[in-house]
C-alpha positions, 0 to 999 in steps of 0.5 A: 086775343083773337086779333093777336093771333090772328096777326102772329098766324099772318105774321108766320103766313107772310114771312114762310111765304116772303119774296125774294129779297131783290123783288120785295121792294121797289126803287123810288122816282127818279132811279133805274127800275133795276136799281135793287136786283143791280145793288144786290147782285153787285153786293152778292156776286162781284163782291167789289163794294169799298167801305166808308168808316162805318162799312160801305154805308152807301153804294160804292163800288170800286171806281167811280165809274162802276158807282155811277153805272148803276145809278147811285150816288158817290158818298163821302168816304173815309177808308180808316176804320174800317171795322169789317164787312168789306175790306178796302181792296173792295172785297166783301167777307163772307158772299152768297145771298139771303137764299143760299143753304148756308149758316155758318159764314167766313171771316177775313181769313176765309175759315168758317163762323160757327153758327152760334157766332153768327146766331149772336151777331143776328140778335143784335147784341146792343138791343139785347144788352139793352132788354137784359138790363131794363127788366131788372132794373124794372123790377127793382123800381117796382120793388116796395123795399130793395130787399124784397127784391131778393126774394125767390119769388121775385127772382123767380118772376123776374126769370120768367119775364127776361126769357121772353123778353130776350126772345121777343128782342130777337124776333123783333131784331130778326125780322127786321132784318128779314125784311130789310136785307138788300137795304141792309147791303148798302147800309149794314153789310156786316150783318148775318143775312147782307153778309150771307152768313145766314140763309133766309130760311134759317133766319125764319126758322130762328124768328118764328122759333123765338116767337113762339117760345116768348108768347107761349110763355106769356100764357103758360104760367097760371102765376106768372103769365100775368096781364103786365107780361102779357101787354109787353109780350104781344104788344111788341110782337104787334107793333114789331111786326107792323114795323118791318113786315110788309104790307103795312111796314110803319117804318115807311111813314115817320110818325107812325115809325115814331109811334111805335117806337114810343109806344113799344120802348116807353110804354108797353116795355115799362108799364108792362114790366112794372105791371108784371113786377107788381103783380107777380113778384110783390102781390101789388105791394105799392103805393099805388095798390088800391088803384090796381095794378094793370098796365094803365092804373100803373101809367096813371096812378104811379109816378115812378111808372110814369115818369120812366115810361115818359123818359125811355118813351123819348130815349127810344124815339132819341136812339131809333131816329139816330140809326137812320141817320147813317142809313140815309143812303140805302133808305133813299135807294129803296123809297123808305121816307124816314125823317133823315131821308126827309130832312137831311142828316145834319138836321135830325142828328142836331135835332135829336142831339140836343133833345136828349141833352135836354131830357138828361138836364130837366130829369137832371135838374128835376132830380135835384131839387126833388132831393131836397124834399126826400124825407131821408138823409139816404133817399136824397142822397140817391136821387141827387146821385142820379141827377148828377149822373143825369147832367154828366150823361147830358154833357158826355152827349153833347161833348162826344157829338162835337167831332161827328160830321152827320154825313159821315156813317163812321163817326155817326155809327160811334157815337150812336154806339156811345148812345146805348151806353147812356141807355145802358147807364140810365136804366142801371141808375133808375132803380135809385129814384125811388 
């Protein structure tokens, strides 16, 4: 406990006292010093980036020879589908800069964003959406009947876990933003702070404040502020902040990026949550009771744990490493080493690809064969649903990944998006498995 407060006081130390943006990283070998302050104040004062179908995913300014004057190299470009962020007559919505006094932005008709607007496109909603539907369905796997899922002291338990867990989400999401704006206006310059609708102080202010209400809560109930919650709480916060925030930023390192994605996504999300449910909610109602109910008894000793711990483990590392694959560009600019940057786009999205299609088919196919042993008619109809579902996630994967070209941001960006639809899907089919 003394260690994660300690790194939640240097957390806040840190971020309060982060420097600019334009100053906070270095250009790699082989590229002009200036390279970010040019990127940047190109992005945020001229305001003359064009935009490839998934936004400006890569540093081009309007003409060739503007591209090539600061050094960066011209991407393949498709101007349909444009979706925002900078229009194709190479105006970006919104201007102004991480340390401008502004919360409320513009959109394309120059009228004002309202804050709550701009406070929702910060959280990224794709993320949130994904924790809002795996602590449920958490729950119900934990769950020794469905129906004393319904229980008010289930119910209540479950509200108390989902209230920080969405707020972690949006410390982890937030912060990461923070860190990563000027790479953000090369690769998502749709996003509050790359587009200037938020300030950095008020993006600090929205993080800490998140964070301090999601551990807090994790301590606060004598009842409900089991060890399980507190494991996912301040195990994401730890993890999380180590990602972005420098000095350490494991996401400059692949596998220790990896690692944590893993962790946090497969393990400390599930066995965490598990954990709690059992505790908080079902009193250590499960097969699995007299082993005990601690995060690791759970990983251990319950197979439902497990195996959803080991399947979301390698969806998360799935989802994580599909992201960089359109944010090749910018993380070269700005000496972030991911795999992508590594081993080139083509390489990771294929890879990546296919290892999903092969998680859905052995879980498929797992789940198949496991029906037929199921000591209920209803019980084996469930898991055989699953694993069929599990098969047409696998090919609905593969089918949608035929026409995407991994260079291009755009098509890259879409099936990305049709990637968290399946996370959505899997977590909403897994309560059935038991």
């Amino acid at each position: 406990m003394k260690l994660t407060t300690s790194l939640a006081l240097a957390a806040t130390i840190l971020l309060l006292r982060a420097p600019s943006p334009s100053t906070a990283f270095s250009p790699p070998s082989g590229l002009p010093p200036g390279l970010p302050s040019r990127v940047s104040n190109a992005a945020s004062n001229r305001g003359r980036w064009t935009s490839s179908a998934r936004f400006p995913r890569a540093a081009r300014m309007s003409g060739d020879a503007s591209a090539k004057a600061i050094g960066v190299p011209i991407p393949k470009v498709k101007v349909n589908g444009d979706r925002g962020g900078a229009d194709v007559n190479g105006k970006v919505n919104g201007g102004g800069s991480p340390g401008d006094p502004v919360v409320d932005g513009t959109d394309d008709s120059g009228r004002r964003v309202p804050f709550p607007l701009v406070l929702w496109r910060f959280t990224r909603p794709h993320t949130l959406i994904g924790s809002a539907v795996a602590v449920p369905s958490i729950f119900l796997l934990a769950a020794p009947t469905y129906a004393s899922f319904a229980t008010p002291q289930c119910l209540a338990a479950l509200l108390y876990a989902s209230i920080p867990a969405l707020l972690m989400n949006v410390f982890i999401t937030g912060l990461n933003q923070i860190t990563d704006v000027e790479i953000d206006r090369i690769n998502k310059p749709e996003l509050p702070m790359a587009k200037g609708d938020l300030s950095h102080n008020a993006a600090v202010a929205v993080v800490l404040t998140c964070l301090a209400l999601s551990l807090g809560l994790s301590v606060l109930h004598p009842v409900f502020g089991t060890a399980g919650l507190r494991c996912a709480l301040w195990g994401s916060f730890v993890l999380g902040t180590l990602y972005s925030l420098p000095p350490v930023r494991l996401k400059r390192h692949p596998l220790l990026a990896a690692f944590c994605i893993v962790a946090v996504r497969g393990t400390i999300i599930n066995a965490g949550f598990y954990s709690h449910a059992l505790t908080a909610a079902f009193e250590g109602a499960s097969a699995s009771a007299a082993a005990g109910t601690g995060v690791l008894a759970c990983l251990l000793h319950d197979w439902k744990c497990a195996l959803s711990s080991f399947f979301f483990g390698v969806f998360g590392i799935v989802i994580a490493l599909m992201k960089d694959v359109p944010d090749a560009h910018g993380d070269r600019i700005f000496n972030i080493r991911s795999f992508t940057v590594r081993l080139g786009q083509k390489r990771v999205f294929n890879t990546m690809k296919g290892l999903l299609i092969a998680l859905f088919a052995a879980f498929g196919g797992g789940l198949l064969k496991w029906s037929t042993m199921a000591p209920a008619a209803a019980v084996a109809a469930r898991r055989g649903l699953v694993g069929l579902v599990c098969w047409a996630a696998g090919w609905s994967a593969n089918r949608e990944a035929r026409e995407v070209d991994p260079e291009d941001s755009g098509e890259v960006y879409h099936y990305y998006m049709h990637l968290w639809k399946l996370f959505y899907l899997s977590y909403l089919a897994l309560p059935l498995v038991k």
